[in-house]
C-alpha positions as CSV (number, residue, x, y, z in Angstrom):
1,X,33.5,10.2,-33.5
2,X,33.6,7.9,-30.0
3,X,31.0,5.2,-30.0
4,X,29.4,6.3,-33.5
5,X,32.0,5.9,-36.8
6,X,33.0,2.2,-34.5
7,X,29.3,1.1,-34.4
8,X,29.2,1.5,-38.4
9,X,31.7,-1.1,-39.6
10,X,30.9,-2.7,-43.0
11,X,33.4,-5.9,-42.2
12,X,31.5,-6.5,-39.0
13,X,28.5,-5.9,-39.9
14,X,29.0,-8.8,-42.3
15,X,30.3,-10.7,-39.6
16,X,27.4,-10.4,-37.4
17,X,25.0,-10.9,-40.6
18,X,27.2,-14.7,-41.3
19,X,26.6,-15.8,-37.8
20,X,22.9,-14.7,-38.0
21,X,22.7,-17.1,-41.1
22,X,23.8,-19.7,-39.3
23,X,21.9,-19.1,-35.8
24,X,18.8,-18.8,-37.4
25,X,17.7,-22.4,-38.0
26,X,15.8,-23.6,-41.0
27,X,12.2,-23.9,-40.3
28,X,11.5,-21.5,-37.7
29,X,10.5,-18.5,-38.2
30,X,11.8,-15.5,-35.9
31,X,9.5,-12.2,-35.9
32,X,10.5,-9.1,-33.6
33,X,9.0,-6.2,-33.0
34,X,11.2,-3.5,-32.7
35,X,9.0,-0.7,-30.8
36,X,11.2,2.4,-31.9
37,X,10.6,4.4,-34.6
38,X,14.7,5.0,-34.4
39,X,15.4,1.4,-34.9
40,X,12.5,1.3,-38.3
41,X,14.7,4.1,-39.9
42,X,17.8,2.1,-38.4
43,X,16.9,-1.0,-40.3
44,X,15.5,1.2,-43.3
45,X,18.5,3.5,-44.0
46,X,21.5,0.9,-43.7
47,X,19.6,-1.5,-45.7
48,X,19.9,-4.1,-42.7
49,X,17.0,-6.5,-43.8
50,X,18.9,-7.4,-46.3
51,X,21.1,-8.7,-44.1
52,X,18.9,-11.0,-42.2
53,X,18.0,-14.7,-43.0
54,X,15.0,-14.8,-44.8
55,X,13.3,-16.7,-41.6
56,X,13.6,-13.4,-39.7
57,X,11.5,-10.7,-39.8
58,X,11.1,-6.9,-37.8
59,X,7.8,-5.9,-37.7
60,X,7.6,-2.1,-36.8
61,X,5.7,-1.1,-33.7
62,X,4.2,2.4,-32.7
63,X,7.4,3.9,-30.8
64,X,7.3,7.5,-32.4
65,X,5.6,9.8,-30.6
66,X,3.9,11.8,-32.9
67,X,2.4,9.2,-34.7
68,X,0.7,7.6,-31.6
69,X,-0.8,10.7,-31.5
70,X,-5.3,10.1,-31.7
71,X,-6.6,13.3,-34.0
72,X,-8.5,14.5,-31.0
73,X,-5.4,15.5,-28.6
74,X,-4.1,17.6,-32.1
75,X,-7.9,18.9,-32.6
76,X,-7.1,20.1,-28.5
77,X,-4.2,22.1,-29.2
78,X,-5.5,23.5,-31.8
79,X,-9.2,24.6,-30.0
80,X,-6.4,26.5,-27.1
81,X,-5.2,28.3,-30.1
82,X,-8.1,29.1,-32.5
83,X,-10.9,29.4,-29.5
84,X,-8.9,30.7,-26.5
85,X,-6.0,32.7,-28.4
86,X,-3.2,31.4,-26.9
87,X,0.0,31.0,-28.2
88,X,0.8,27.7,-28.3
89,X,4.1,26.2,-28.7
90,X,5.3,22.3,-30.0
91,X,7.9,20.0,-31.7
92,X,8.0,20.3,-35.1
93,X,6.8,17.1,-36.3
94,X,3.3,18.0,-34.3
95,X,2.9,20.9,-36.6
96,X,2.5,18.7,-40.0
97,X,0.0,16.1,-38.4
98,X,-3.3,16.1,-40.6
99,X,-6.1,16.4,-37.4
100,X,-10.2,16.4,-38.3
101,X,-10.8,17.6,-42.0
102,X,-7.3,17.1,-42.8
103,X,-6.7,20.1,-41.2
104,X,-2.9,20.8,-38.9
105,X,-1.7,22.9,-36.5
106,X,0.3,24.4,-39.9
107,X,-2.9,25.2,-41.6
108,X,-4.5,26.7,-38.4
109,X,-1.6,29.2,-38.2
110,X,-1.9,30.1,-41.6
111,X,-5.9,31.2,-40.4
112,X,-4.3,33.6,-38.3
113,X,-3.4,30.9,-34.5
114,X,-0.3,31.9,-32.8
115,X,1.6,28.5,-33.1
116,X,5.1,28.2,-32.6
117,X,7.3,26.0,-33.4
118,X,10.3,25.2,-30.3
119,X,13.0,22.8,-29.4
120,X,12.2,22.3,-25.7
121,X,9.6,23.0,-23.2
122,X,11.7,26.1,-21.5
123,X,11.5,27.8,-25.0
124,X,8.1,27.6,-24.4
125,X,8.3,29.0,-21.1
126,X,10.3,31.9,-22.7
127,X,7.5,32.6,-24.7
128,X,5.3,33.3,-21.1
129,X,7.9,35.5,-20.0
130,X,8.0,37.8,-23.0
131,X,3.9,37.5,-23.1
132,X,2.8,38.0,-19.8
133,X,-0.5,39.5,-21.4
134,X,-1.4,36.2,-23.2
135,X,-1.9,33.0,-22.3
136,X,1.0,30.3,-23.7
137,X,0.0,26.5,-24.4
138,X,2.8,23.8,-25.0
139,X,1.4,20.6,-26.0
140,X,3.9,18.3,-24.6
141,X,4.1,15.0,-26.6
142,X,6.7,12.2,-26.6
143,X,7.7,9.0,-24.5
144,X,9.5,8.7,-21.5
145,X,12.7,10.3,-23.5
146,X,11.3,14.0,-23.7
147,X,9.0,13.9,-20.3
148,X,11.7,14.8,-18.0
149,X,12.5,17.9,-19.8
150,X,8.8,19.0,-19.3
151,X,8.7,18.2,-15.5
152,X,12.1,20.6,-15.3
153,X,10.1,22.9,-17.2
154,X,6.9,23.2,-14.9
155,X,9.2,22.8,-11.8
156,X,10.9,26.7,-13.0
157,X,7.2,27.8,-14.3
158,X,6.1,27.3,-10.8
159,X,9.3,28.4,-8.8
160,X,8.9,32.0,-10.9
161,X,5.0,32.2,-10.0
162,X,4.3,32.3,-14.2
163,X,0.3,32.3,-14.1
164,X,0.3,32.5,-18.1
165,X,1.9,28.8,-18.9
166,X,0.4,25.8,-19.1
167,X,0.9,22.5,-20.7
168,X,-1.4,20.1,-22.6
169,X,0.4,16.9,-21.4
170,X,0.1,13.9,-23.8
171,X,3.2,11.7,-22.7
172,X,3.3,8.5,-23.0
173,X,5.0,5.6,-21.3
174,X,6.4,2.5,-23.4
175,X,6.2,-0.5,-21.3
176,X,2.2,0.1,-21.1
177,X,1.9,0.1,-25.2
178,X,4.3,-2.7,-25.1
179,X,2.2,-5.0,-23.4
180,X,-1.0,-3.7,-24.5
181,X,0.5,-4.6,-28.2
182,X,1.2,-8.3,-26.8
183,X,-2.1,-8.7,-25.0
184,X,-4.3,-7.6,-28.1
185,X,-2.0,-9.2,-30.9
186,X,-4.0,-12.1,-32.9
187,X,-1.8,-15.0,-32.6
188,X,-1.2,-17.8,-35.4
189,X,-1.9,-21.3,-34.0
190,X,-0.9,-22.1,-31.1
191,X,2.4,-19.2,-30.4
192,X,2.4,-15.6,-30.3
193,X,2.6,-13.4,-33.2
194,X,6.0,-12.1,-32.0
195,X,9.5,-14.3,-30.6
196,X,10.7,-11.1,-29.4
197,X,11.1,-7.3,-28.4
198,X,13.7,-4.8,-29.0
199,X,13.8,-2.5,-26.0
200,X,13.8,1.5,-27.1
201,X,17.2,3.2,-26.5
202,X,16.5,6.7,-25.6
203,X,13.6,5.4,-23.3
204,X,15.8,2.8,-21.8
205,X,18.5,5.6,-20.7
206,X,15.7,7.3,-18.5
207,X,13.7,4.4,-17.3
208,X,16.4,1.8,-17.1
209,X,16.0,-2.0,-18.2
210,X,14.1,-3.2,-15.1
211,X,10.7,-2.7,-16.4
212,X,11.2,-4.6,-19.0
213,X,11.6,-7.9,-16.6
214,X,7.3,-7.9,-16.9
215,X,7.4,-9.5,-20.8
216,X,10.4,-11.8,-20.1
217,X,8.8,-13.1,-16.7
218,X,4.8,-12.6,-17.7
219,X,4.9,-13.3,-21.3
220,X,8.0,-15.5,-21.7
221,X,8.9,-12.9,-24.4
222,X,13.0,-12.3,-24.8
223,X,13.6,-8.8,-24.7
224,X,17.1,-7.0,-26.0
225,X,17.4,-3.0,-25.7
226,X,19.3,-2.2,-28.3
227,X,21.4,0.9,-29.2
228,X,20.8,3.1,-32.1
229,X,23.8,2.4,-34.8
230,X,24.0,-0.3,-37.4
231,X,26.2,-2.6,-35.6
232,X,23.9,-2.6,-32.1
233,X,20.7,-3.8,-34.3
234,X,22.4,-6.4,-36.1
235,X,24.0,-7.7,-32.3
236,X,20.7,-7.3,-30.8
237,X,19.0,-9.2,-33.9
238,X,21.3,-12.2,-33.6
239,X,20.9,-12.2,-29.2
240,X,17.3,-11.9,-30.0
241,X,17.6,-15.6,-32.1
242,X,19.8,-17.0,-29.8
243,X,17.4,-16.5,-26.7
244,X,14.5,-18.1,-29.3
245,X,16.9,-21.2,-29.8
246,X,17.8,-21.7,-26.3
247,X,14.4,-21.3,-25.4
248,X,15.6,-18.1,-22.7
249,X,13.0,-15.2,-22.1
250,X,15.2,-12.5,-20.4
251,X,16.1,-8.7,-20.4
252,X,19.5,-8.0,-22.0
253,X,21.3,-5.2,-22.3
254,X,23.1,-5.0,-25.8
255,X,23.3,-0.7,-25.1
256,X,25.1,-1.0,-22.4
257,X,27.5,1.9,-23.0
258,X,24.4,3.7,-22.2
259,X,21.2,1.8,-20.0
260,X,21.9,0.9,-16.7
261,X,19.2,-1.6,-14.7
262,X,18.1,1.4,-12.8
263,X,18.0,4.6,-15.5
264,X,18.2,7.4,-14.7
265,X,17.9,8.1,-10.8
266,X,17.2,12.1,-11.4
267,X,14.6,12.1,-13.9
268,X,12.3,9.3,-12.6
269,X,12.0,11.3,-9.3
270,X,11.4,14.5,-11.1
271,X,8.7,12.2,-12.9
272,X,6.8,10.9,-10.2
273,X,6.5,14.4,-8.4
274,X,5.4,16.3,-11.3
275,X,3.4,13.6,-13.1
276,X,0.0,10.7,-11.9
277,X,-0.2,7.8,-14.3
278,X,-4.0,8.5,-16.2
279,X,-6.3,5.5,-15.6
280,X,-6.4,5.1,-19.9
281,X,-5.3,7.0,-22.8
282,X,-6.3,6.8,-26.7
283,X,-3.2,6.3,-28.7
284,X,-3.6,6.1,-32.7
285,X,-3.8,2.8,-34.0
286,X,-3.7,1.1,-30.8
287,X,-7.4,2.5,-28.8
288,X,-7.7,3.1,-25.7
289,X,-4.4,1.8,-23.5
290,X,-4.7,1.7,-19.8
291,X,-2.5,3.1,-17.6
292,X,-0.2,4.1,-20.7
293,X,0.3,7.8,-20.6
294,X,0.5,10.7,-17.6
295,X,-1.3,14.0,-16.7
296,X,0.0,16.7,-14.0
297,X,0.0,15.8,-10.5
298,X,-2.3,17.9,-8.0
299,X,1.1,20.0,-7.1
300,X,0.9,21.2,-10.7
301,X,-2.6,21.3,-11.9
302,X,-2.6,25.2,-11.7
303,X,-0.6,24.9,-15.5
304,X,-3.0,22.3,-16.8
305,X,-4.0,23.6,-19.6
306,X,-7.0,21.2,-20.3
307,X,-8.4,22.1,-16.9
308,X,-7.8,25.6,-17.7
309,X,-9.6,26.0,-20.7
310,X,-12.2,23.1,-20.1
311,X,-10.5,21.3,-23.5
312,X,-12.3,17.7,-24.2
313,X,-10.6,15.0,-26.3
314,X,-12.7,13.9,-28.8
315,X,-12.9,10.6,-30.7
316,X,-11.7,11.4,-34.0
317,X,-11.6,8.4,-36.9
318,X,-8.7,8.6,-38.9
319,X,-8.3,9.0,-42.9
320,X,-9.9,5.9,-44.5
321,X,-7.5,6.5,-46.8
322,X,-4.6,5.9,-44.2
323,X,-3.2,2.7,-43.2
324,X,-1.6,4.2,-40.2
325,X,-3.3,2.2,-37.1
326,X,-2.8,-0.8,-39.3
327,X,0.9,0.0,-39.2
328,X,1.2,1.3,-35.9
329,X,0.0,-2.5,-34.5
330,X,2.9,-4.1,-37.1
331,X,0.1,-5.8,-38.7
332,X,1.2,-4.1,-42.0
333,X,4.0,-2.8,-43.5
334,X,3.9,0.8,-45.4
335,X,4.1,-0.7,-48.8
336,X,1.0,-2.6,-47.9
337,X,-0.8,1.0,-47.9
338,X,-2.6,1.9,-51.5
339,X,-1.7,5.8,-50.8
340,X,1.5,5.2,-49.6
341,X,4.2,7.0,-51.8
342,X,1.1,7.9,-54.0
343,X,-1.8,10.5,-52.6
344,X,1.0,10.2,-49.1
345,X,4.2,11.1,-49.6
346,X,6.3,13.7,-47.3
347,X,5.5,16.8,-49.0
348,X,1.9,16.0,-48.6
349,X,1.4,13.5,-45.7
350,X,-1.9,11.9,-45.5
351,X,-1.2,10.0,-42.0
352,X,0.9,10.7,-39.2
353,X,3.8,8.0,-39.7
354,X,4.7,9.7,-43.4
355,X,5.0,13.0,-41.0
356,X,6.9,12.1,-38.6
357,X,10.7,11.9,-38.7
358,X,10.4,8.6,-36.6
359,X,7.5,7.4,-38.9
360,X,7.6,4.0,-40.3
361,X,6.6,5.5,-43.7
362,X,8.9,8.3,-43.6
363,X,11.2,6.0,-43.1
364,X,10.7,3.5,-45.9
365,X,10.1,6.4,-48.6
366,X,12.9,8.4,-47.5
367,X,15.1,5.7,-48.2
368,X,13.6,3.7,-51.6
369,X,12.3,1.2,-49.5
370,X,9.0,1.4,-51.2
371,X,7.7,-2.3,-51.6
372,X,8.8,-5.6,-50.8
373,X,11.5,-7.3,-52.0
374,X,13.2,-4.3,-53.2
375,X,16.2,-3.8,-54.7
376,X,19.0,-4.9,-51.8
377,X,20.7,-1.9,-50.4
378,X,24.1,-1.2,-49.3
379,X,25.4,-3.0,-46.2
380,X,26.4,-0.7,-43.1
């Protein structure tokens, strides 16, 4: 398959790992962050850190959407469909997310909610027109990747005059999380606790590589966007330690078959006239993030849903039991957690990043990587 089976080449891959081992020079130590939850199961299910010099290390960020997720956005959707009877439609991932008493959007269907489970926001929007008698809820979650889809959505909902949608919008925008990750990170003497980023790829196809230029010109911070197969990580790894040695901080492009400088022209205008940037959202792990996450602009507030039904986010604490925020800032790994692969496992998720197909956890217990130093998996 074009630009897949060529972007999984054992011999190059090997290639690419030999001149890592010789870029990375002894005595420095390289750590990136790569914010995607696609890149963590990347690195996790091609055994790629076993590639790497021992001097550099990923550290997994909070890029998947439904772990970012605070409790009291799920404890929302779930108030529109317990209290106010609506249906409400989401992702699957969103269903399995343990909210306030452990309880999930699941276990409030099983009680007798109308939650269903869809692939995009015009399912949803189906679902209205076949129930004009009830109201229909879909809690919209996910990064710049999934928002366009919703503003199409809401654009048709209000062409057809549908009075019984609405949406409970909790998207989220990367390059606010990004920095917000840098500016609280504690640092170890006198340098930053990360050398480098690695740009999101499905993001980077709708928002383009420009606003990323903020952490290479702010923050000195070299920044590679990075496509989704084994060969781009290992590429963007080794442009990452090359910037690091030549002491560069700038945006490159290693996806370029797919990111252009500008994005995608289309969506970002259907963005800004559907959506307003909030002043601050609450994102698990991370706390309150300004300017990090959008809510309906006034030509759409007629299908907020949180407006609608008076719905307040509540400050939820997490599981004490759960490591997640922990792993959400990349200050630990999942091994690091004492339920992990224990009392949280996939069948029986205690946190939201064992849920979550994008979920750091997921991702290291889906594919043995359950403590460090492992056994070494097969190259690409």
């Amino acid at each position: 398959m074009k630009y897949v089976t060529e972007y999984r080449n054992s011999r190059q891959a090997r290639a690419i790992a030999s001149e890592l081992e010789h870029a990375a020079q002894p005595g420095r130590q390289y750590r990136f962050m790569e914010f995607c939850g696609g890149h963590t199961h990347v690195l996790a299910r091609w055994g790629l850190t076993d590639l790497l010099p021992g001097n550099v290390r990923m550290i997994h960020g909070p890029g998947c959407p439904v772990c970012v997720l605070p409790i009291g956005r799920i404890d929302m959707a779930m108030e529109a469909a317990l209290q106010h009877k609506a249906i409400l439609c989401t992702y699957a991932d969103t269903l399995r997310v343990p909210a306030s008493g452990g309880k999930s959007l699941f276990m409030a269907k099983a009680e007798g909610a109308d939650i269903r489970m869809v692939y995009s926001p015009m399912d949803a929007l189906a679902v209205a027109r076949e129930n004009p008698d009830r109201e229909v809820v879909f809690f919209a979650i996910g990064f710049e990747t999934t928002t366009p889809p919703t503003a199409v959505c809401l654009l048709q909902a209000k062409k057809e005059g549908i009075k019984n949608f609405s949406v409970i919008c909790s998207h989220v925008l990367t390059p606010a999380a990004m920095e917000h990750i840098l500016v609280t990170a504690p640092r170890r003497e006198a340098a930053p606790v990360l050398d480098g980023l690695v740009g999101p790829a499905h993001v980077s196809v709708v928002i383009g590589s420009e606003p990323y230029r903020m952490f290479a010109d702010k923050w000195k911070m070299p920044v590679v966007i990075c496509g989704f197969e084994p060969l781009d990580m290992l590429m963007t790894i080794l442009m990452l330690v090359r910037q690091v040695n030549e002491g560069r901080h700038e945006v490159e492009n290693e996806f370029t078959r797919a990111v252009t400088p500008e994005g995608n022209l289309i969506a970002k205008k259907l963005m800004e006239r559907v959506f307003r940037v909030r002043d601050s959202f609450e994102w698990r792990g991370l706390g309150s993030v300004p300017h990090s996450a959008l809510r309906l602009s006034p030509e759409f507030e007629e299908f907020d849903a949180e407006r609608r039904f008076g719905l307040v986010e509540r400050e939820v604490p997490d599981s004490k039991a759960c490591q997640c925020g922990a792993i959400l800032r990349g200050e630990k790994e999942p091994f690091e957690c004492k339920a992990f692969g224990r009392a949280c496992t996939p069948a029986h998720p205690i946190g939201a990043c064992m849920v979550s197909s994008e979920g750091a956890c997921a991702a290291f217990y889906s594919y043995g990587r359950l403590r460090r130093g492992s056994e070494k998996s097969p190259a690409a």
